[in-house]
Every structure is written in structure tokens, then in C-alpha cells.
N, C-alpha and C positions, 0 to 999 in steps of 0.2 A: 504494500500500500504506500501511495506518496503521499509524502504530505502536502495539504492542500492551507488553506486560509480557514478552511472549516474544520480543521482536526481537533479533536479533543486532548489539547495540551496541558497536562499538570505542571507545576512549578512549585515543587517540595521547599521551604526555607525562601519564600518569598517576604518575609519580612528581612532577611539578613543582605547582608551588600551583593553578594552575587545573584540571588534569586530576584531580588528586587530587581535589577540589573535587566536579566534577561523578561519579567515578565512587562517592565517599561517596554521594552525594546519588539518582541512578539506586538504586543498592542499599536506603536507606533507604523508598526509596517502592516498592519491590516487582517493580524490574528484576532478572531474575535471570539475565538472560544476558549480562551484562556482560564483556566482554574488556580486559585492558589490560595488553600484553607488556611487558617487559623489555626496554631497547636490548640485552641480550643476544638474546634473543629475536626480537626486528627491529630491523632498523640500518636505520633510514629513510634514511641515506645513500646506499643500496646500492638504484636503483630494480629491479635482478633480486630482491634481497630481498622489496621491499614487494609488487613485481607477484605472488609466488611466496606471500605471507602473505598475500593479500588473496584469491588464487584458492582455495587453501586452508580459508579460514578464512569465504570470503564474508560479510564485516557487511554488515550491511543501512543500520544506521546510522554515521557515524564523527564521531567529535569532534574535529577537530585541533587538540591544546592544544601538541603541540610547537612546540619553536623555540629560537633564542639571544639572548636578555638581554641588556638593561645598561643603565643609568644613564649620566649623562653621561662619567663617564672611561671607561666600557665602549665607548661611542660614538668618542670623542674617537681611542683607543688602539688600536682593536680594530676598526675599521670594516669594514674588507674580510672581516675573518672572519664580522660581525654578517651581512653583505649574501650570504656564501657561502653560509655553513650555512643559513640563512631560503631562499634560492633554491632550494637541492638540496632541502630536505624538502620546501619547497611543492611542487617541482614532480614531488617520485615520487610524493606522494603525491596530491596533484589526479589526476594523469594515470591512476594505479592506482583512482581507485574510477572516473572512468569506463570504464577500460574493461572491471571488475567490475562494474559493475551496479549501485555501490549508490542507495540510495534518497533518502540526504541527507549531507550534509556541510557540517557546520558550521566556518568558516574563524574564528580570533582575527587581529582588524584591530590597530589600537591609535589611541587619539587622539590621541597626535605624529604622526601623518597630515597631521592639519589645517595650515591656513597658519599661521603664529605671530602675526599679526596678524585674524587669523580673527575675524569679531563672534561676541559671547557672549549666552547661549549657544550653542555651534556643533551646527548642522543638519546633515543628513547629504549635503544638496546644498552643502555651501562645499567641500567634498573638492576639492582640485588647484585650485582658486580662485586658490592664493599658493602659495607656499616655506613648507614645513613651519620648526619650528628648527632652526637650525643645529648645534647641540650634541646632536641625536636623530635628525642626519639620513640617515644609514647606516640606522638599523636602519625608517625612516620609510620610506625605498625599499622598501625589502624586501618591508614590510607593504602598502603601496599595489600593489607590483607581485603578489603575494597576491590581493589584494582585485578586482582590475581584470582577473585569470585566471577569476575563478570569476566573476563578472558577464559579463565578452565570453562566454563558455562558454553561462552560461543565454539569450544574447539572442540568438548564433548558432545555438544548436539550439533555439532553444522552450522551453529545456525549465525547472525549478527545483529543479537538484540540489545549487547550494551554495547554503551562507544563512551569507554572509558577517556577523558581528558585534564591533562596535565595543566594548569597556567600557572604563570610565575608569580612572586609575591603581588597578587591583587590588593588593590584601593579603590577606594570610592563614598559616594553617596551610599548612608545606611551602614558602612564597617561600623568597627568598636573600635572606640574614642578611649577605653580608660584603658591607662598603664599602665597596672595589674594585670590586664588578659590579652592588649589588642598587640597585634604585629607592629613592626618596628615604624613603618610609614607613619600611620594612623596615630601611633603613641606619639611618636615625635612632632605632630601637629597639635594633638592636645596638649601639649607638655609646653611646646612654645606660645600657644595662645597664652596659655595661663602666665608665664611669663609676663607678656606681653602684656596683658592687660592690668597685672600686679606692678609692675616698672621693675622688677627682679632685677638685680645686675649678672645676672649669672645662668645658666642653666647645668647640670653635671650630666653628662651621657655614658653609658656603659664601654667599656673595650677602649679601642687605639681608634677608630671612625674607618681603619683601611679596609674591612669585609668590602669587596662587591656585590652588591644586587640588583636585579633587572624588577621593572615595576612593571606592570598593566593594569591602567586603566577601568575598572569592572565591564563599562558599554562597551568596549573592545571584547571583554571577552563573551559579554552578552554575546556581540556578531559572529563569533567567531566558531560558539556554540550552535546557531542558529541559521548558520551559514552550512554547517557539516549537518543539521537536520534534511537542510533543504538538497544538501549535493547526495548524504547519505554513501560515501565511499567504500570500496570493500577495505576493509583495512583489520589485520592479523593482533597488534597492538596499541596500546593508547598513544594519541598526538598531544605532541608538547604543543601549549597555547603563549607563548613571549612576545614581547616590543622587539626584542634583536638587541638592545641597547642594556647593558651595565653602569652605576655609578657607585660611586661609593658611599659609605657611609657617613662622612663627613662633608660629599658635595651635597647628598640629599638632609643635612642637617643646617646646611649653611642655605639653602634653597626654601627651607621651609622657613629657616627664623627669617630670611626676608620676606615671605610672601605675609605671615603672620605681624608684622613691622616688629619685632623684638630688637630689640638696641643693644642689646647686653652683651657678654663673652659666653663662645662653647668652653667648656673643662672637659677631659676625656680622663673617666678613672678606669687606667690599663689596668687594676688589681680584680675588673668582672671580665667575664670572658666576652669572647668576641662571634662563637657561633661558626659556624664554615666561612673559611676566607672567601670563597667566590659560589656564587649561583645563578649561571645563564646557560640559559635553555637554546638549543638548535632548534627552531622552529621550523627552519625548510622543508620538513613535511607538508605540513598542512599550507606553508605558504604557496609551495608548489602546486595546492588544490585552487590556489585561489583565492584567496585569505590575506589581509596585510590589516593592522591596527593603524590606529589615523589618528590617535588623539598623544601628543607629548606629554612627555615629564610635568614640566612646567602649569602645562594648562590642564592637564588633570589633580593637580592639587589644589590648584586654584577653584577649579570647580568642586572639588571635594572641599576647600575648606569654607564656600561660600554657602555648600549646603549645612555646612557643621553649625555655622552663625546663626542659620535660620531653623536649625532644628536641636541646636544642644542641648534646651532644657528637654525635649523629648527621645535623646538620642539613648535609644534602649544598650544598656552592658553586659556584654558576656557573649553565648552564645547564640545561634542562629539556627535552632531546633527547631 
């Protein structure tokens, strides 16, 4: 079956930045049968729920953007939860659309997958090569064991019902602002506003600022998901979703305390660690289908932090369930 404008498209973690993301994006292009429940609604924890909402409700397509977050101390503190919650929703809701019928499901990987010493940029066969980091490696399980349910699945039945995908550290409109849980982008905008608006002389950031990381956008990877619905490729394993572009930790800290107006000075205390020195993704896969991201460094912060002003006292913390 193709997908059409009239498919029945579910969108799992449509409150959190990537599902939100994609079900903006579906709508703007002329989906108009877009579904995207409420954890009131469905408690993806509860696989009698999911099985009962899916038979229901029959999507044809599903996006699964849920799951539970975090950044290093999220990781560090919070492990076993990270590894719980990820396991239970993968696996009611994997198991619910096969045995609903649907037509595709889309799975988020993440790339703290890769080994920590992984060559750059990393290809989508170095996966289980190495030892993901150490400081990501709770929620790294998770995501591998995710990814390797919906691949053994298509290779033991024939078939290509999930189209597992990789994107690089996402941002946007609807992430998590606190810096207790949120990834490094995200923290470091809320960290500088508050600065910023306090007249701070200072900010202190973890590590040496030299890690590399490539960002995208969320709408990027909204299209990019939405884009492989619509071409639907035969493809053996998951495609990495990247800008192509790396910065550092220090450019993307100096970048933000200007867009935020902070005046102050960075400190870097080299006595916390620093995380994997580098993380960019080969994306010439999927570019190869057809695919390129469109929106910059720059101006996607910008727009992330012009939604943050407008929705901070509402900006929900934590996870994206």
C-alpha cells in the first residue's frame, strides 16, 4: 500500500520535540488524517492498552517518536529507568503494529549507538563494532536493542515493516529545557538565558568544550522521516539522519551565549568529563535517496530559542512518553 494524503498516520510522543516535529510537518503538507493521542489517551506502558488502541484505531502508518531522555547525568542517575521505560514502549508497541497490520513503522535509533571510538564519519555498518560511551550507555542499550527488534523482524519474515532511523543530536521546538535531563544543545540555551536574564558574570560548562557534535534541526528530521515514508526504499538496515556538518563544543556554547545576549565569560571545568570526542554521522545514504536538511546551525537555534521565550512557563520537563 502507498501512502497516500488519506493514510491513517499515528504519531507516538507527539507532545515531545521530534513527534511534535513530524506531526506539524505531515499536517502542513496536506496529511489530514493525522492521529497523535495523549499519554492520557494511550499509556504505551500498558501493552493491553496499545494492543486495544491500535485495533481500534488501525494506523496504517506509525511514527514512534516516544521514549525516555537524558543527557549525561540523566544517564549516569537514572539508568535503569532510561533502559525500562525504552524497553516497555518499544516492545508494546513493535509487537502491536505487527500484529495490527500496519504498513510501516518508523523506529528513532540515536547515535550514542555507535562505538565511542567509532571512525568519522560513522556509517551505519560500524553499529556494535565497539562499546558505545560510557556516560550514554543505559539509554544506548535501549536504542540498539530497538533497532536490532525491528531489523531481526524484517529479515525473519521477508518482510519491511520497520524503517528503523538514526538522526544526530536533535533540537528544536518542544525539546527539554532543564539541565538535569535535557541534551547538551537545549541545556546550554537554558543555562544561558538564565544567565542572561540574571546579568550572571559567568557561566561554568562541563569538560574542555573540544567534543565535536553535528546538530539537526527537529523539521529536518520531521522531512526527512516523511520523505522515506513517501519514497518507502528497500533498505537491509537503518539510515543515518545528519546536517553533514560538526562543531564543537565551545563554538556551539559561544553561539548560543550570543544569540541568548549573555555578556558574561565561559569557564570550562576539565575535572567533569567530556562524553565521546567526536559524533558525525555519514549520511550519504539517505542523501543519495534524495534527502538534504535546509535549515542551519544558526537559525535553528534561533528558532528554537524564540519558541522557548514564548512557551517557557509551559515548557513540559523530562521525558517525551
Amino acid at each position: 500500500m502507498k501512502l497516500t494524503k488519506k493514510s491513517r498516520i499515528l504519531v507516538l510522543g507527539a507532545s515531545g520535540m521530534i513527534g511534535s516535529a513530524c506531526v506539524r510537518w505531515l499536517q502542513l503538507h496536506g496529511y489530514d488524517n493525522v492521529h497523535s493521542p495523549s499519554r492520557i489517551e494511550l499509556d504505551l506502558f500498558s501493552m493491553e492498552n496499545v494492543r486495544d488502541y491500535f485495533g481500534s484505531h488501525r494506523p496504517e502508518y506509525i511514527i514512534l517518536a516516544a521514549g525516555r531522555v537524558g543527557g549525561i547525568i540523566e544517564n549516569s542517575n537514572f539508568g535503569f529507568d532510561l533502559l525500562r521505560d525504552n524497553l516497555i514502549i518499544q516492545q508494546n508497541v513493535i509487537l502491536s503494529a505487527i500484529q495490527s497490520g500496519v504498513e510501516k513503522c518508523v523506529y528513532f535509533g540515536s547515535s550514542c549507538m555507535y562505538p565511542r571510538q567509532a571512525e568519522q564519519p560513522m556509517r551505519e555498518e560500524f553499529l556494535l563494532t565497539g562499546k558505545p560511551e560510557e556516560t550514554s550507555l543505559p539509554y544506548a542499550i535501549s536504542k540498539l536493542s530497538g533497532v536490532h527488534m525491528c531489523l531481526s523482524y524484517n529479515k525473519q519474515y521477508g518482510k519491511s515493516l520497520f524503517l528503523p532511523v538514526i538522526p544526530n543530536s536533535t533540537y528544536g521546538p518542544q525539546d527539554d529545557f532543564d539541565p538535569k535531563t535535557a541534551h547538551v544543545l537545549s541545556s546550554l540555551l537554558f543555562r544561558f538565558h538564565h544567565a542572561s536574564i540574571t546579568n550572571a558574570k559567568e557561566v561554568t560548562l562541563w569538560g574542555s568544550g573540544t567534543p565535536r557534535r553535528e546538530f539537526i534541526f527537529s523539521e529536518d528530521v520531521a522531512s526527512a522521516v516523511c520523505f522515506l515514508l513517501e519514497k518507502n526504499p528497500s533498505m537491509e538496515g537503518p539510515l543515518n539522519i545528519g546536517s553533514g556538518e560538526d562543531y564543537s563544543i565551545r563554538e556551539l556554547a559561544e553561539t548560543i551565549k550570543d544569540i541568548t545576549g549573555f555578556r558574561g565569560t565561559i569557564k570550562w571545568d576539565t575535572s567533569k568529563p567530556d562524553g565521546a570526542p567526536r559524533k558525525l554521522l555519514d549520511s550519504s545514504r539517505i542523501n543519495n535517496l534524495g534527502w538534504k536538511p535546509v535549515v542551519s546551525l544558526r537559525n535553528g537555534i534561533q528558532k528554537t530559542y524564540d519558541w522557548f521565550l514564548e512557551h517557557e512557563l509551559q515548557t513540559e520537563k523530562g521525558s517525551s512518553l
